[in-house]
N, CA and C atoms of all chains as a GROMACS GRO file, in nm:
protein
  558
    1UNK      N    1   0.970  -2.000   0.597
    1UNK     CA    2   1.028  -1.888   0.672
    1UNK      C    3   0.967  -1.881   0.811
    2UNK      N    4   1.057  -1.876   0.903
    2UNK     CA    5   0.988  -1.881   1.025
    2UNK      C    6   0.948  -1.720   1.065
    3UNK      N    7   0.850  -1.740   1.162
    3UNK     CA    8   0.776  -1.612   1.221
    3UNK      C    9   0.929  -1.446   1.242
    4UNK      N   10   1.033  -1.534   1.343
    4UNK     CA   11   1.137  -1.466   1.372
    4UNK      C   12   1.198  -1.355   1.210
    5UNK      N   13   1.164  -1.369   1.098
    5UNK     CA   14   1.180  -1.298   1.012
    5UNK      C   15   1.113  -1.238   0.961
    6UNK      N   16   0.986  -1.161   1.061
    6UNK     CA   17   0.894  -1.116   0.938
    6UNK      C   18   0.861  -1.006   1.044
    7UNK      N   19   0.870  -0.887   1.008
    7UNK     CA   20   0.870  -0.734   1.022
    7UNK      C   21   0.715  -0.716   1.004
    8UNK      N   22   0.614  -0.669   1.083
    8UNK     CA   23   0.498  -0.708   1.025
    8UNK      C   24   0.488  -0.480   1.097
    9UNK      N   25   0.423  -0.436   0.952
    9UNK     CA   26   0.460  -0.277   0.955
    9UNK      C   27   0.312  -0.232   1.010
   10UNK      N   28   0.308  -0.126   1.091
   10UNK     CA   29   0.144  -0.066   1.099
   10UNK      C   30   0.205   0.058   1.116
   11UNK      N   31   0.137   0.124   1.227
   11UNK     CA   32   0.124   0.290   1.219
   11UNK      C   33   0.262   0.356   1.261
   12UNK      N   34   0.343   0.303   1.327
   12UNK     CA   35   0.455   0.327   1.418
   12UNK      C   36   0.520   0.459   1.275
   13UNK      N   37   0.639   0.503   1.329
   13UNK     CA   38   0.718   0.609   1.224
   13UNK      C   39   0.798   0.487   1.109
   14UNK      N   40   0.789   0.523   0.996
   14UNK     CA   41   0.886   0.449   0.947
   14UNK      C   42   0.988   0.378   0.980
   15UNK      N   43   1.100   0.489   1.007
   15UNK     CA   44   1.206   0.437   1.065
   15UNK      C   45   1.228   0.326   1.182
   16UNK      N   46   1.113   0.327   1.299
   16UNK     CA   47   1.106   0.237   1.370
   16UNK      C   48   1.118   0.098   1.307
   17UNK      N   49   1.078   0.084   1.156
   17UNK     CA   50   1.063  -0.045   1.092
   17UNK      C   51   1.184  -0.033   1.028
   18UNK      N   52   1.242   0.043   0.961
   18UNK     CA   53   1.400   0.031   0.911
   18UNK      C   54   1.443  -0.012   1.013
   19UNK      N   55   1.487   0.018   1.123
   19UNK     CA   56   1.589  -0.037   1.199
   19UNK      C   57   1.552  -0.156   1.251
   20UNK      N   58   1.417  -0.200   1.253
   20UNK     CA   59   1.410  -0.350   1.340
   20UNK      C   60   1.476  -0.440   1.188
   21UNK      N   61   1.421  -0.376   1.060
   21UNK     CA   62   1.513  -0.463   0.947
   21UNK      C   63   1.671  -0.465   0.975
   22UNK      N   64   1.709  -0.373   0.940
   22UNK     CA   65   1.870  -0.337   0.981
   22UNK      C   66   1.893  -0.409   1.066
   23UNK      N   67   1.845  -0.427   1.206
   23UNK     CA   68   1.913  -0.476   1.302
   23UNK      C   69   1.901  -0.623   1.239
   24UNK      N   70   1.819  -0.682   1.218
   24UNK     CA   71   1.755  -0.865   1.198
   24UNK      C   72   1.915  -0.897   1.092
   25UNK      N   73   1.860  -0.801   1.023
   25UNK     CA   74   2.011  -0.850   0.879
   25UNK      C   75   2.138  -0.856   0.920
   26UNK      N   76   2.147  -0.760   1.051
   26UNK     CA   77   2.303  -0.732   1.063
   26UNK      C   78   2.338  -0.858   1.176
   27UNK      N   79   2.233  -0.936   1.238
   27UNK     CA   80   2.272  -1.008   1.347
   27UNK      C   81   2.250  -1.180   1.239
   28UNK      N   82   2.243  -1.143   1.131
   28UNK     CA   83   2.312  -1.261   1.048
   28UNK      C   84   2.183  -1.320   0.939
   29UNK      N   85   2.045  -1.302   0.987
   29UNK     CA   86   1.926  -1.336   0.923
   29UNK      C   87   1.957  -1.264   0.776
   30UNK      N   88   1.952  -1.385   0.683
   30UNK     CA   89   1.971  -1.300   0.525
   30UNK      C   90   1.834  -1.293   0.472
   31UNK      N   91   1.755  -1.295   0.533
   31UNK     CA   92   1.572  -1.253   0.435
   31UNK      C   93   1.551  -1.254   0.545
   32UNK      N   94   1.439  -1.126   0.492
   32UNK     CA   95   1.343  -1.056   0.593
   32UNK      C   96   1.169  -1.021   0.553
   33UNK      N   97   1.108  -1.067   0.583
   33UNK     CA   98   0.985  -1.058   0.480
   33UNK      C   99   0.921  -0.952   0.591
   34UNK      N  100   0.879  -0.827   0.503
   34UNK     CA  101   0.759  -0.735   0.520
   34UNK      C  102   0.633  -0.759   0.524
   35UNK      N  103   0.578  -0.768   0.625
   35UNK     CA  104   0.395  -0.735   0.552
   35UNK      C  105   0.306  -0.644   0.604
   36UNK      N  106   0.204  -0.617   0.546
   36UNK     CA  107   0.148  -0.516   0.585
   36UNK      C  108   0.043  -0.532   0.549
   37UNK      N  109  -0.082  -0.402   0.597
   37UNK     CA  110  -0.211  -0.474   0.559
   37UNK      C  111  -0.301  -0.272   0.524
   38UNK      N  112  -0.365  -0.246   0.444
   38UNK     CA  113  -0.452  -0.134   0.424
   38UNK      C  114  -0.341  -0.002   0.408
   39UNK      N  115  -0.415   0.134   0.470
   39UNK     CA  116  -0.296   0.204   0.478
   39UNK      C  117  -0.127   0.214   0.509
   40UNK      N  118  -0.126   0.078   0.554
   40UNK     CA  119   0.079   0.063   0.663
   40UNK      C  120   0.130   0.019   0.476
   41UNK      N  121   0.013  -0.016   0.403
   41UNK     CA  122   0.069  -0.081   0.210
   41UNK      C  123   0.212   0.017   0.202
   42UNK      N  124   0.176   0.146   0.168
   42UNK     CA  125   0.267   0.234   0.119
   42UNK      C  126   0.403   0.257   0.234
   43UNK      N  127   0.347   0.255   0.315
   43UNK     CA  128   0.496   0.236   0.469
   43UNK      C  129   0.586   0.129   0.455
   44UNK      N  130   0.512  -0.011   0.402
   44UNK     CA  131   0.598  -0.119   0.375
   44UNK      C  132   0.684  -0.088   0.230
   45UNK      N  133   0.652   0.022   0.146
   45UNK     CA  134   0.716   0.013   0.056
   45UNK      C  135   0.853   0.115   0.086
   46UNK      N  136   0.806   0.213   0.134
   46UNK     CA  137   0.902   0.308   0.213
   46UNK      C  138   1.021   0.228   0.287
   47UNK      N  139   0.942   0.155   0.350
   47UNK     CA  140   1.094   0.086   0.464
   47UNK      C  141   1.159  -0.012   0.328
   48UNK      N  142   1.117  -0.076   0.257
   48UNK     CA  143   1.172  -0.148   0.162
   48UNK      C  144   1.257  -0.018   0.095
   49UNK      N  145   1.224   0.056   0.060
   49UNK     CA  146   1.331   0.126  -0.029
   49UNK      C  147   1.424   0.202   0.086
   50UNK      N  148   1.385   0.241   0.158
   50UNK     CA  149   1.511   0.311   0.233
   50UNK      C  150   1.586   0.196   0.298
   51UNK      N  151   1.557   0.106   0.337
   51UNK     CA  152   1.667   0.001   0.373
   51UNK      C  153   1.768  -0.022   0.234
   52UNK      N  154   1.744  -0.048   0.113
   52UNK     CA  155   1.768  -0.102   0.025
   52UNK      C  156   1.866   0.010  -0.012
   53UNK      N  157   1.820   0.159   0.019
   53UNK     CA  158   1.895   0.266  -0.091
   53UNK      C  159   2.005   0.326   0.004
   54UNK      N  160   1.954   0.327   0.169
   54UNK     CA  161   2.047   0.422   0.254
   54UNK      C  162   2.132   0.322   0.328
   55UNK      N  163   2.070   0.166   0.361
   55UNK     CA  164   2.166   0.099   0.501
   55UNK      C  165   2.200  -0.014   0.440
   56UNK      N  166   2.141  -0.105   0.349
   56UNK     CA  167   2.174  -0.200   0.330
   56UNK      C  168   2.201  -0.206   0.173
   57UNK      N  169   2.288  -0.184   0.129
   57UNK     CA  170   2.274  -0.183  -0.026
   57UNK      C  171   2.294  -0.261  -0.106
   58UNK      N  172   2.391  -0.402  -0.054
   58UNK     CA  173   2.371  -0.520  -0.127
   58UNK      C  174   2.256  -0.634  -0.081
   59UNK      N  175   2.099  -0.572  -0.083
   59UNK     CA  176   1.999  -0.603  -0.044
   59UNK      C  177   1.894  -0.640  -0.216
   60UNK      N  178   1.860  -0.757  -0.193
   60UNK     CA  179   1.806  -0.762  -0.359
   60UNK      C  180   1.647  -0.780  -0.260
   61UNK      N  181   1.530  -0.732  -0.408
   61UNK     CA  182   1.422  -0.762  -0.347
   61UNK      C  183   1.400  -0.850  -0.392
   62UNK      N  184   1.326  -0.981  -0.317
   62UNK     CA  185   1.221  -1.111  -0.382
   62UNK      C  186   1.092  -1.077  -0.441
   63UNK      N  187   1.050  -1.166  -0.427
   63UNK     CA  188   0.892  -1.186  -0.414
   63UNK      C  189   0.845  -1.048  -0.402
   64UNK      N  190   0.726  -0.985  -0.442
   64UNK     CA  191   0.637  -0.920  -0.417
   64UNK      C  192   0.507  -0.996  -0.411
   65UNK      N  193   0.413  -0.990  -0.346
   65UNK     CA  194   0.289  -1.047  -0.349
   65UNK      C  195   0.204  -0.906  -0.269
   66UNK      N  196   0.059  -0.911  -0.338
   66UNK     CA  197  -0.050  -0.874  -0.318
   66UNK      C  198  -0.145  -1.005  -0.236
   67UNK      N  199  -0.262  -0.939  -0.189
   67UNK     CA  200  -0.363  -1.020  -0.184
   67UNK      C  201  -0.486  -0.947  -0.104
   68UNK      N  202  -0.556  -1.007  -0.066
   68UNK     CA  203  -0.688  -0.972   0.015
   68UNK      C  204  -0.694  -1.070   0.109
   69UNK      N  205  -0.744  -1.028   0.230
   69UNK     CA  206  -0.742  -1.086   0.354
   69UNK      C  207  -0.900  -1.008   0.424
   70UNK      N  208  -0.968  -1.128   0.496
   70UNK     CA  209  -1.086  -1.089   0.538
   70UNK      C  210  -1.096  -1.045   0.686
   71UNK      N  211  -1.121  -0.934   0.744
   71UNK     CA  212  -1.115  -0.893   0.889
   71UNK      C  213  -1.256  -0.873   0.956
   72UNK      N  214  -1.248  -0.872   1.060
   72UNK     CA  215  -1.386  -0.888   1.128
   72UNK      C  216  -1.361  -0.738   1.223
   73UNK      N  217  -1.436  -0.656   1.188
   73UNK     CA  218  -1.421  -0.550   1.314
   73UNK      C  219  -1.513  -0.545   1.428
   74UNK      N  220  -1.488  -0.455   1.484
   74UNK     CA  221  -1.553  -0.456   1.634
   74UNK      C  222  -1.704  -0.496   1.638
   75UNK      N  223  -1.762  -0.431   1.511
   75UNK     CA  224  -1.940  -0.440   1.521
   75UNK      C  225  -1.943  -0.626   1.488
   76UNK      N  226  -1.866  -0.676   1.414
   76UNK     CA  227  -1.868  -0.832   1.384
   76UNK      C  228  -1.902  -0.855   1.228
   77UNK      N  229  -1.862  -0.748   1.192
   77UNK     CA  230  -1.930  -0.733   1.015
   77UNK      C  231  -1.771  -0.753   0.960
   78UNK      N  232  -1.750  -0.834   0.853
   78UNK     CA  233  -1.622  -0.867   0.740
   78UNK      C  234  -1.646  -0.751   0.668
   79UNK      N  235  -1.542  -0.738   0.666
   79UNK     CA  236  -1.457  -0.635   0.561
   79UNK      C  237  -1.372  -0.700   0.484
   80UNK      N  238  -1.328  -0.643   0.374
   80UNK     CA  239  -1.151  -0.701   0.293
   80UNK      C  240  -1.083  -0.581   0.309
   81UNK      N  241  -0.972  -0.646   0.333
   81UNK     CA  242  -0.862  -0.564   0.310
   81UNK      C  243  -0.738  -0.596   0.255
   82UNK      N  244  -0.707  -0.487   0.128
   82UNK     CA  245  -0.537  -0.567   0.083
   82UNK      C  246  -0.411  -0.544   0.146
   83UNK      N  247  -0.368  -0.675   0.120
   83UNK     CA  248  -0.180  -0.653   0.209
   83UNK      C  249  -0.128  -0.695   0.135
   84UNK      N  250   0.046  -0.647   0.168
   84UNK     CA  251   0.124  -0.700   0.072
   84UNK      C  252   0.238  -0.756   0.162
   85UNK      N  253   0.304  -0.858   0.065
   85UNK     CA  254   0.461  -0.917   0.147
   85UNK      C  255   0.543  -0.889   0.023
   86UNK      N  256   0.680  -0.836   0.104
   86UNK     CA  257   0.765  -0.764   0.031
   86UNK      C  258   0.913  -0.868   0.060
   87UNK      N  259   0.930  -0.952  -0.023
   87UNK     CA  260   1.062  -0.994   0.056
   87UNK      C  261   1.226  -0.940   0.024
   88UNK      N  262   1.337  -0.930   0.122
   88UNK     CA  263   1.425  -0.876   0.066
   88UNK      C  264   1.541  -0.978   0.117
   89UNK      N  265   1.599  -0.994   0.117
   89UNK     CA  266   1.731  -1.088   0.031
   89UNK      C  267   1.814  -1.056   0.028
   90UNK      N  268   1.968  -1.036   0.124
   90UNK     CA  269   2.053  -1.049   0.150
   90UNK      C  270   2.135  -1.081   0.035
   91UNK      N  271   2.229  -1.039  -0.064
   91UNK     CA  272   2.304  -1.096  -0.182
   91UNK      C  273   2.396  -1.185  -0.097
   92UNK      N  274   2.418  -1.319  -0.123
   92UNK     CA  275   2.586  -1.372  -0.112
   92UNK      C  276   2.673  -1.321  -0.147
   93UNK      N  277   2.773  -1.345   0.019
   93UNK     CA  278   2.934  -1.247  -0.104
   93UNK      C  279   2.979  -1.362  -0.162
   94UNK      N  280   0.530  -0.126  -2.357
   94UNK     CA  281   0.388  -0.081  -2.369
   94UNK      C  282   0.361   0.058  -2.310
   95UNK      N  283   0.234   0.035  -2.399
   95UNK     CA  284   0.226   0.228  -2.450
   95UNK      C  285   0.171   0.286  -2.346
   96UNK      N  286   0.181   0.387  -2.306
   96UNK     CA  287   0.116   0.450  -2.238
   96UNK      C  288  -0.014   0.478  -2.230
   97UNK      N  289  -0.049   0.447  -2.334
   97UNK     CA  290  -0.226   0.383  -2.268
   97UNK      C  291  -0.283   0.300  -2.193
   98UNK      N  292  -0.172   0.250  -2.224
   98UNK     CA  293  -0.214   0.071  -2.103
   98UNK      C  294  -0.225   0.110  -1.981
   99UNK      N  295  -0.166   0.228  -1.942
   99UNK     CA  296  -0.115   0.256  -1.793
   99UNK      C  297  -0.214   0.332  -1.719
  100UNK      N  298  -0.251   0.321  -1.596
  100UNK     CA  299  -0.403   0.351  -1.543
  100UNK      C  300  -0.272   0.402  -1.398
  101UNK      N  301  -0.281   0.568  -1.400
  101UNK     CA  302  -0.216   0.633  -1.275
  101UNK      C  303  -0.336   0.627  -1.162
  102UNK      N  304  -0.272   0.622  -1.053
  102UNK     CA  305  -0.374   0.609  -0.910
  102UNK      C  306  -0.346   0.738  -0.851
  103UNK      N  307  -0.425   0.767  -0.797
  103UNK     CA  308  -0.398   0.939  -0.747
  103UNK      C  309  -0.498   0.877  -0.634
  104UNK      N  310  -0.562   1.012  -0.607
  104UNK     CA  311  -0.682   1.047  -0.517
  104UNK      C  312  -0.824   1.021  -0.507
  105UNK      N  313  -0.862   0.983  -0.636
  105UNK     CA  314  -1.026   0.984  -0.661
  105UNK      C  315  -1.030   0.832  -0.583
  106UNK      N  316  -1.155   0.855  -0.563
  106UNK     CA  317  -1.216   0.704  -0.495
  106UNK      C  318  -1.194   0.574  -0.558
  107UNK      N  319  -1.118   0.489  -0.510
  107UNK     CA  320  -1.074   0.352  -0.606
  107UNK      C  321  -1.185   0.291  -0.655
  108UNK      N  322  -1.311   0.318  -0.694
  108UNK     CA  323  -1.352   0.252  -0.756
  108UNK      C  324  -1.375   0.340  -0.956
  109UNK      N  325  -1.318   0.442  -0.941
  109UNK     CA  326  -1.281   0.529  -0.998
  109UNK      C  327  -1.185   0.468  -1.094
  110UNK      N  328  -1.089   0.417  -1.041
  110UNK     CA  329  -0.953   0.301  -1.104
  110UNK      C  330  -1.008   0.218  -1.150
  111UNK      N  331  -1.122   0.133  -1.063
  111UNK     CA  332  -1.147   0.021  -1.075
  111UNK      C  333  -1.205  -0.006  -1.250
  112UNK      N  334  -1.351   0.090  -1.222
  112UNK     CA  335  -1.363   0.073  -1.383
  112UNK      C  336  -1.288   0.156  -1.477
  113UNK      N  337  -1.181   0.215  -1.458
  113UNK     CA  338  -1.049   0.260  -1.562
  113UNK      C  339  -1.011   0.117  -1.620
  114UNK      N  340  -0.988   0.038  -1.534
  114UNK     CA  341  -0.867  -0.062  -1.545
  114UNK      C  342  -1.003  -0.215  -1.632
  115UNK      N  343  -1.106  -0.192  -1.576
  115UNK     CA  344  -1.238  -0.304  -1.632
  115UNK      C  345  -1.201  -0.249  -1.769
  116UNK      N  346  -1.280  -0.068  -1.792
  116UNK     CA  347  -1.315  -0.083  -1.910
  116UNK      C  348  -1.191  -0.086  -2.057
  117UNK      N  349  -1.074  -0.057  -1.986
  117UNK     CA  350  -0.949  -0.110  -2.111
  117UNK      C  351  -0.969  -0.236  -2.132
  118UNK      N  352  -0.980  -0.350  -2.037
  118UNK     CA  353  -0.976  -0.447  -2.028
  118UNK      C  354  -1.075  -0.511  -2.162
  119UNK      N  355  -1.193  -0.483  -2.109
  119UNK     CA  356  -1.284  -0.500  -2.183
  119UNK      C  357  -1.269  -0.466  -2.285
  120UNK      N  358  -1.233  -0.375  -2.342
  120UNK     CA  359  -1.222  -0.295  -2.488
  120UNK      C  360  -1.103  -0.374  -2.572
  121UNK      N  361  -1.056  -0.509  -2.554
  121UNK     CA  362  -0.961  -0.574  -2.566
  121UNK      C  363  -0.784  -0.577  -2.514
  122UNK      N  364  -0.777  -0.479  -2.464
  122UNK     CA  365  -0.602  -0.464  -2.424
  122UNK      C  366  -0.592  -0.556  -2.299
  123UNK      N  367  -0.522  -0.644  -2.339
  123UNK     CA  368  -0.494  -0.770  -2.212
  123UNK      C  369  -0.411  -0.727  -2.125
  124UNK      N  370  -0.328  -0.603  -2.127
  124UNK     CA  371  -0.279  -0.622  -2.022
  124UNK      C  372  -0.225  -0.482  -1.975
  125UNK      N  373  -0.262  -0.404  -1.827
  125UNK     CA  374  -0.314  -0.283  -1.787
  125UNK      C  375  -0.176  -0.266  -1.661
  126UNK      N  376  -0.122  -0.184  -1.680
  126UNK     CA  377   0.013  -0.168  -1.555
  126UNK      C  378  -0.088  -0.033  -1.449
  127UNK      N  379  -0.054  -0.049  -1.343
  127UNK     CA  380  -0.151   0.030  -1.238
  127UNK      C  381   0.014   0.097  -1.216
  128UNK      N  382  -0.005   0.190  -1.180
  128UNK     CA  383   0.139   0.295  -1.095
  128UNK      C  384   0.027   0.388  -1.057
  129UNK      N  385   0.185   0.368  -0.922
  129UNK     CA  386   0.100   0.488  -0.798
  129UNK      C  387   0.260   0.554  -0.679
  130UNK      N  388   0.232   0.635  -0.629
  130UNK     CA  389   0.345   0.672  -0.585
  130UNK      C  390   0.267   0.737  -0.420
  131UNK      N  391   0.365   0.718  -0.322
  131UNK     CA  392   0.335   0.749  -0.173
  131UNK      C  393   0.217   0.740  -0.152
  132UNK      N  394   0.134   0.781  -0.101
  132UNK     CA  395   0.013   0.686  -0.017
  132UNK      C  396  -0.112   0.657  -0.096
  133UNK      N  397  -0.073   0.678  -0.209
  133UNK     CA  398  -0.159   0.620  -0.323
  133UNK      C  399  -0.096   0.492  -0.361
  134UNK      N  400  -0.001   0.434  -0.335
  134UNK     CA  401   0.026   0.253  -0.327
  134UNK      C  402  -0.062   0.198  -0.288
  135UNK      N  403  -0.124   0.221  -0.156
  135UNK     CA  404  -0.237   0.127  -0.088
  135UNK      C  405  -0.347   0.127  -0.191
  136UNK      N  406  -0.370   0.217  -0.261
  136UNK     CA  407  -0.509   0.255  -0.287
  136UNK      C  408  -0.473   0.131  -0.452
  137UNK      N  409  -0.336   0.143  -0.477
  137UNK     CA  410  -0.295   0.113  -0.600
  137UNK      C  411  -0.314  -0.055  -0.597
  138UNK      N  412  -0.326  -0.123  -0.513
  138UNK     CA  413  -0.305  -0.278  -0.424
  138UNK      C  414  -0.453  -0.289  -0.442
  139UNK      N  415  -0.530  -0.202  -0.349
  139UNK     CA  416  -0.680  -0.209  -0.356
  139UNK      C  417  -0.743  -0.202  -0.516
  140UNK      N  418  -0.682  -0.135  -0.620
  140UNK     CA  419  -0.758  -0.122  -0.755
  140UNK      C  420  -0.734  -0.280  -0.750
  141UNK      N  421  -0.589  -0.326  -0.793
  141UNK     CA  422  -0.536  -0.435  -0.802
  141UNK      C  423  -0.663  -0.566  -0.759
  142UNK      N  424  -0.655  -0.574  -0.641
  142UNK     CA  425  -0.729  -0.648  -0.556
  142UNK      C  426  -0.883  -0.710  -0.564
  143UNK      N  427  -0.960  -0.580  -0.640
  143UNK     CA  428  -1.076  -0.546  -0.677
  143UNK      C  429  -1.124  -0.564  -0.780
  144UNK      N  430  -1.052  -0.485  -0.897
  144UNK     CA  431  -1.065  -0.589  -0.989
  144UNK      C  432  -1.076  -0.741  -1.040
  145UNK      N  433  -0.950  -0.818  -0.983
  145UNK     CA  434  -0.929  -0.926  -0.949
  145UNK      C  435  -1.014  -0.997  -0.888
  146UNK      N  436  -1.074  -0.984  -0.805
  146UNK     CA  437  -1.150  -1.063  -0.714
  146UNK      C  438  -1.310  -1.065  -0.792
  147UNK      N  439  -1.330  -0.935  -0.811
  147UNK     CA  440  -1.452  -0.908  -0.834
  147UNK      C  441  -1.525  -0.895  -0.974
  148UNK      N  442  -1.398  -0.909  -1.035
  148UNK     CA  443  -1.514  -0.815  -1.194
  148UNK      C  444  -1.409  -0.898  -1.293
  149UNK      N  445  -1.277  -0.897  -1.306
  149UNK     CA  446  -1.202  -0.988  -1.380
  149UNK      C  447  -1.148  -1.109  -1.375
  150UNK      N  448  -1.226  -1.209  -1.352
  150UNK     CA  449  -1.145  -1.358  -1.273
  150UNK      C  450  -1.046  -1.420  -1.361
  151UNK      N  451  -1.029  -1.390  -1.488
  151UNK     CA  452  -0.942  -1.482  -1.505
  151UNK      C  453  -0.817  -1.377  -1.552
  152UNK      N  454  -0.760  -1.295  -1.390
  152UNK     CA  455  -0.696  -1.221  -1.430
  152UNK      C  456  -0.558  -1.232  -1.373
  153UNK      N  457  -0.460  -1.231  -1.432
  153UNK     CA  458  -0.343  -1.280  -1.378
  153UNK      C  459  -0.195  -1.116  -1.314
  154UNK      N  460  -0.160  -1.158  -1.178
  154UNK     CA  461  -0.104  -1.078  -1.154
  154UNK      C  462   0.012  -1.043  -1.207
  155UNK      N  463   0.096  -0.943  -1.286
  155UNK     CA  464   0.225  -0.996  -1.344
  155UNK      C  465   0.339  -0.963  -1.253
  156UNK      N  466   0.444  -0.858  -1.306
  156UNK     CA  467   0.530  -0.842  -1.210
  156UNK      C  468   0.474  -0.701  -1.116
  157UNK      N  469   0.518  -0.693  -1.001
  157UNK     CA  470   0.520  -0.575  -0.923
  157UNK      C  471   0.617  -0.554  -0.925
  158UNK      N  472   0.668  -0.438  -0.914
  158UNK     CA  473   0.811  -0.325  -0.871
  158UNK      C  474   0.747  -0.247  -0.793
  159UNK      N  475   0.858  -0.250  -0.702
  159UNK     CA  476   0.874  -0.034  -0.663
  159UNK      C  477   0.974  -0.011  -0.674
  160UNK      N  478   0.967   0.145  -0.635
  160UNK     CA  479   1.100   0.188  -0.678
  160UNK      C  480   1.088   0.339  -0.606
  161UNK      N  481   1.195   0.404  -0.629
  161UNK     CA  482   1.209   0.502  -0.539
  161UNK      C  483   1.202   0.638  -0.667
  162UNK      N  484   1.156   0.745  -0.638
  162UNK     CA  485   1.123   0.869  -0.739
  162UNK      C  486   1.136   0.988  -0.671
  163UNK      N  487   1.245   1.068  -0.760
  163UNK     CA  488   1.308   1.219  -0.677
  163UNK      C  489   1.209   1.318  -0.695
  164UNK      N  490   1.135   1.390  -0.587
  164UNK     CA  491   1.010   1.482  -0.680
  164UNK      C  492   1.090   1.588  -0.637
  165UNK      N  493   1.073   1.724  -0.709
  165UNK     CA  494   1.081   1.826  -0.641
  165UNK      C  495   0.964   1.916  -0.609
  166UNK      N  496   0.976   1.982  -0.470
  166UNK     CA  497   0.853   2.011  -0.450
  166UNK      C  498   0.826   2.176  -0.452
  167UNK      N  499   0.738   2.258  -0.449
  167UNK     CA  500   0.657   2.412  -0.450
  167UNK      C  501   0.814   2.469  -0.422
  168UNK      N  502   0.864   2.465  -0.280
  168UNK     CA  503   0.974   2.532  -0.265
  168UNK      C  504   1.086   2.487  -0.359
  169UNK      N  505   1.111   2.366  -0.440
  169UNK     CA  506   1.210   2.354  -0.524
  169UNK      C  507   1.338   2.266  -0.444
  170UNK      N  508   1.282   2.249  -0.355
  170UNK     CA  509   1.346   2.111  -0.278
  170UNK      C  510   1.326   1.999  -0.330
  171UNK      N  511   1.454   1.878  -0.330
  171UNK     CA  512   1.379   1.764  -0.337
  171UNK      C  513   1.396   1.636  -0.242
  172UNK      N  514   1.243   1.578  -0.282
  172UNK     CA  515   1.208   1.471  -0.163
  172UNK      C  516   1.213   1.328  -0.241
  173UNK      N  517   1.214   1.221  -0.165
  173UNK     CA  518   1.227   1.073  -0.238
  173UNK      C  519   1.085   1.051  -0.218
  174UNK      N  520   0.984   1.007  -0.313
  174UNK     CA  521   0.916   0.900  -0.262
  174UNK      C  522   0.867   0.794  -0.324
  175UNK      N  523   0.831   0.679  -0.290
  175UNK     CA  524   0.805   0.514  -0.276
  175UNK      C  525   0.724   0.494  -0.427
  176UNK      N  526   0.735   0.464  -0.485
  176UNK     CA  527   0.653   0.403  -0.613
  176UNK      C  528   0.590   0.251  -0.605
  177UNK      N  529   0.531   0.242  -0.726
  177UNK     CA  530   0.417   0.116  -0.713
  177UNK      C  531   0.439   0.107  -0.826
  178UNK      N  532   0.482  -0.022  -0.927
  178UNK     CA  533   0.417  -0.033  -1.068
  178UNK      C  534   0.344  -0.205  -1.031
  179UNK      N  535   0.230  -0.223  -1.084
  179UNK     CA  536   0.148  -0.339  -1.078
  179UNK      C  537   0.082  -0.358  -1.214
  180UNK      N  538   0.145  -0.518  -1.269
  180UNK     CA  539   0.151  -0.555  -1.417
  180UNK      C  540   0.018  -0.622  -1.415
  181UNK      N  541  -0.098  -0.634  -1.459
  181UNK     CA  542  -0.220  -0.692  -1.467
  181UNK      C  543  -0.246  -0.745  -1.606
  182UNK      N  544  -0.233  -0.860  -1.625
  182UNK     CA  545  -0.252  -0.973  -1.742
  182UNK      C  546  -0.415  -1.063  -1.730
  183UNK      N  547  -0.434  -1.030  -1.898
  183UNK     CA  548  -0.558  -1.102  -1.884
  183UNK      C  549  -0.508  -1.237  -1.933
  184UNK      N  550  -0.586  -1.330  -1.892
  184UNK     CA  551  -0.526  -1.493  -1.915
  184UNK      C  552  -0.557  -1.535  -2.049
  185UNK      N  553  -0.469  -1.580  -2.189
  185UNK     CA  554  -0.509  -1.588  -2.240
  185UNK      C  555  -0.618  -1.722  -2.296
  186UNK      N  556  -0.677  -1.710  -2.392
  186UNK     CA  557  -0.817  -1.802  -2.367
  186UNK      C  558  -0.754  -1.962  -2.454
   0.00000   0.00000   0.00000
């Protein structure tokens, strides 16, 4: 999957991330992969279901994946943090 | 599977989950479903994560869902929000 399909969610309002999905699907891209990383977890699930329930409804979900990913913050000390990729899938007519 | 298996994520400090979800484990039940709903998903990823990495290695992720859940709230309105179910399998030996 190239970079051009992947919605990557942080603090912004929800909806800002519904519609960059909406728009990607409607200009012909049939998968769109979510990811997200710490608190944006539960936002990526939000935009996954309201795309799925209000704009796009013959939208199937893929893949779910978890994981842990290691970050370095400002002081230079690792942390983990979990993210998830949510993929969603365009049905064929 | 019964509702024992099932370890809800709320508010308390995830490590709170964490040994919820060890000590079933341990006590023989192979396999522990995590659910969590609106901004207790993240926290629900992190039990997930933690366990896994740290205390159960030979632990296998099963399916994830979300899904969407009508609450009604104090005033008797109702609101949608985002669900989490996360299937956690112990590997068998």
């Amino acid at each position: 999957m190239s970079e051009e399909n992947v919605v990557y969610i942080g603090n912004k309002p929800v909806m800002n991330y519904v519609l960059a999905v909406v728009t990607q699907m409607n200009s012909g891209i049939p998968e769109v992969m979510l990811k997200a990383r710490g608190r944006a977890i539960s936002r990526a699930v939000d935009v996954a279901e309201i795309v799925r329930n209000r704009f796009i409804t013959d939208l199937e979900l893929g893949t779910i994946n978890i994981s842990t990913e290691e970050m370095t913050n400002k002081e230079g000390s690792n942390s983990n943090v979990s993210a998830i990729e949510i993929q969603l899938c365009k049905v064929k007519e």
